[in-house]
Steps between C-alpha positions, in 0.01 A plus 500: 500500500642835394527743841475826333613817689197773707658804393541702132805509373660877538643615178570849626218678439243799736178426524435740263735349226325136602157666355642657195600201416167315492287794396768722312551439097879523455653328181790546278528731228773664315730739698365362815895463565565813498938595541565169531428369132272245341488239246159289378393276215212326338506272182236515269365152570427282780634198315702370204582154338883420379593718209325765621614832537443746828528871512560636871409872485731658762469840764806600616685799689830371351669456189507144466405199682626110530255226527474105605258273406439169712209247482320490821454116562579278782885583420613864361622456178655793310469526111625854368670781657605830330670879658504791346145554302444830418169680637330794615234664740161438304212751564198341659105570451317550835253264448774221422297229654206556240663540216849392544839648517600559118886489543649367227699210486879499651610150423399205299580102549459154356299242702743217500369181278657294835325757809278251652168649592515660796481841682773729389643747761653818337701724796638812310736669692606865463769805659273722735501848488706484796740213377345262679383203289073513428290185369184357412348157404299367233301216385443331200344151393664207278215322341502175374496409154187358344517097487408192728696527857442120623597559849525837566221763685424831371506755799260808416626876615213687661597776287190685520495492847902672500390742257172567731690531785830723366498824661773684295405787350238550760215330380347150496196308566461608846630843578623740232595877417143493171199700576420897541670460848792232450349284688290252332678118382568462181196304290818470230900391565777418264735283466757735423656654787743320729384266803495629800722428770456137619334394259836326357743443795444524890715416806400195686405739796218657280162397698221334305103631529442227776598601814724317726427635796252354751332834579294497827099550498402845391836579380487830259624322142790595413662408121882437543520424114398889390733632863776286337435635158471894603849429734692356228405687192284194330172530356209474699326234260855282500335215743201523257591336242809516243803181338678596950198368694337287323565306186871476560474296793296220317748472199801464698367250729329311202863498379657418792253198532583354126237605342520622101377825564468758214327887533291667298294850582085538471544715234640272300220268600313800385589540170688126451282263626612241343796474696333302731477219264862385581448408830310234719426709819523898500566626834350879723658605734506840761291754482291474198226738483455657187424294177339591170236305310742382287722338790208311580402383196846346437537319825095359501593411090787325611337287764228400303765366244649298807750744641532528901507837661649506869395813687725595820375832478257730662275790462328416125327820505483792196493480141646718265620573152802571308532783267726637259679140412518402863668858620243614718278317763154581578286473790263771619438254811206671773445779228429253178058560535557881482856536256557168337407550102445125510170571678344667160625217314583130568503528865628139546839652450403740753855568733313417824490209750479158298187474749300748342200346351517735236826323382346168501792290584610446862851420586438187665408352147871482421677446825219378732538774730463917496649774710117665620472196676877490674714835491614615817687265782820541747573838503380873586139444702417173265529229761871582546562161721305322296575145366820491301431232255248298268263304723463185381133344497544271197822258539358250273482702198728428228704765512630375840542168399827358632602797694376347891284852500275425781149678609536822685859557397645867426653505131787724533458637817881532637610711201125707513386461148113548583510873513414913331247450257385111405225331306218324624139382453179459681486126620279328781663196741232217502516181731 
């Protein structure tokens, strides 16, 4: 049984700080460095296959910049390293996180025809204004090629839910800088703009959402994630979602454990679907909230053909739609009945909760489960010493078979994987 510390952890902060953290919108944006310097990047696509090229377009205080690429997996493996590229500070539009950054592009690479899929971490590395060095990290995906992968699982990014999440710029689906006041989230986000910080690499210390802290009765929540965040300089959304928290941990340990594992993102599943074909069992993991209709149709497609989906993910909750070849995101979320232009037109594409009986389609009719009927566990006021684990009720279903999974056990309980925002679904106990 995991004994878990009464008291928050102390990261530094006044009371007052503690609240600006939770309630304040603070996010990364261009300058934000100020004397000191700053470097970012974004490439103009989530993913590429072998033989594919990728433009990084590059902000920087300094003349040049030297960059490393490794492949995130269960070991580090670098593939290309180059000093010296020439670049420049590149203008940004305030509303960045709508419509994208527009820098052009500083430096252009071959895929290698022998990268295995995978996550590929880009740190670029500058001189600071100061002479100190400055850096940033980037991701970008290695798809597979097309072709049968006997052997092998397909891991799905939750892509949408990163690009949802990403607070650089100063917008995204939840708090943003749009609206007569600046203070409305954005309905729109692109993909073009650099991930925020976390979102790629974090230090071990980094807390998740769930809280480990057994907090006495009547405790005033406290979130040590967003005190972390706001003491350290990361974004507030970084435990949210993003390659850091989530899906990184699954591929490495599905590596580690000798499985085949290849990567692909959802909008590739978007606009690829076929890519699924290759593979015998297609694999979810993280925080996976946003998908469009064309996700879904893929995966249910795919099943029907004989495919198996595994699902160790939570919080199946929003649908949305990609515009301008995949660029831009949309979800206009609690404001889609009054703003979405989907409600004058075929309002099954509607960017609202997959729930909505307007829409037609709920999400348990591709994973089993939704988020309306789940969401919030183990942290803030949301039964924060609550039960850290799957409760098992069903042992003799086959999913269990030959794994000694007994009634009433907790599935994953030491390491606290039932926790922040899950699925669910209304079910009665009989006999």
């Amino acid at each position: 049984m995991t004994r878990l510390p009464t008291e928050f952890p102390d990261f530094g902060l006044t009371p007052e700080q503690r609240r600006e953290a939770v309630r304040g919108h603070y996010y990364e944006w261009p300058g934000m460095d100020g004397a000191r310097g700053e470097i970012w990047c974004y490439s103009d696509r989530f993913s590429y296959r072998p033989g594919e090229t990728v433009a990084l377009h590059v902000s920087v205080t300094a003349p040049q910049f030297g960059m490393k690429i490794v492949r995130d997996g269960a070991a580090e493996t670098q593939v290309f390293e180059k000093a010296g590229i020439a670049a420049r500070w590149q203008e940004t539009p305030d509303q960045c996180s709508v419509e994208g950054c527009g820098w052009d592009a500083s430096f252009e690479f071959r895929v290698g025809d022998d990268w295995p899929s995978g996550a590929y971490r880009v740190t670029l590395t500058a001189e600071g204004r100061n002479g100190t060095p400055i850096q940033s990290h980037h991701l970008f995906i290695v798809t597979p090629l097309p072709g049968r992968k006997p052997g092998r699982l397909l891991q799905v990014a939750a892509t949408g839910t990163w690009l949802a999440y990403n607070t650089w710029g100063g917008s995204n689906h939840y708090q943003g800088i749009t609206g007569p006041n600046r203070d409305q989230y954005a309905t729109m986000v692109s993909t073009q703009r650099p991930w925020c910080r976390g979102f790629v690499v974090l230090p071990k210390e980094a807390p998740r959402v769930p809280l480990e802290v057994a907090v006495p009765p009547k405790t005033v929540p406290r979130y040590p994630h967003m005190e972390w965040a706001f003491a350290t300089g990361h974004s507030k959304k970084y435990a949210s979602s993003g390659w850091a928290s989530y899906d990184s941990h699954f591929f490495r340990f599905a590596e580690r454990a000798g499985y085949a594992v290849d990567l692909t993102s959802q909008h590739e599943l978007h606009f690829s679907p076929d890519i699924l074909d290759g593979y015998d069992c297609v694999v979810f993991v993280g925080h996976d909230e946003y998908w469009t209709w064309e996700m879904r149709d893929a995966v249910d497609a795919y099943v029907e053909r004989g495919g198996h989906a595994a699902r160790f993910a939570g919080n199946f909750m929003w649908q949305t739609r990609l515009e301008d070849e995949g660029r831009r995101q949309v979800c206009y979320k609690y404001r889609a009945r009054a703003e979405d232009p989907a409600y004058r037109g075929d309002v099954t594409r509607a960017t609202n909760s997959w729930e909505a009986p307007e829409i037609g389609r709920p999400g348990s009719a591709t994973f089993g489960l939704n988020a309306t009927r789940g969401v919030y566990a183990g942290w803030g006021g949301c039964a924060p010493r609550g039960v850290r684990g799957f409760p098992v009720y069903r042992p003799e279903h086959w999913a269990f078979g030959g794994t000694g999974i007994y009634y009433g056990d907790l599935l994953g309980a030491d390491s606290h994987v039932y926790g922040y925002e899950v699925d669910g679904l209304d079910f009665e106990i009989r006999g």
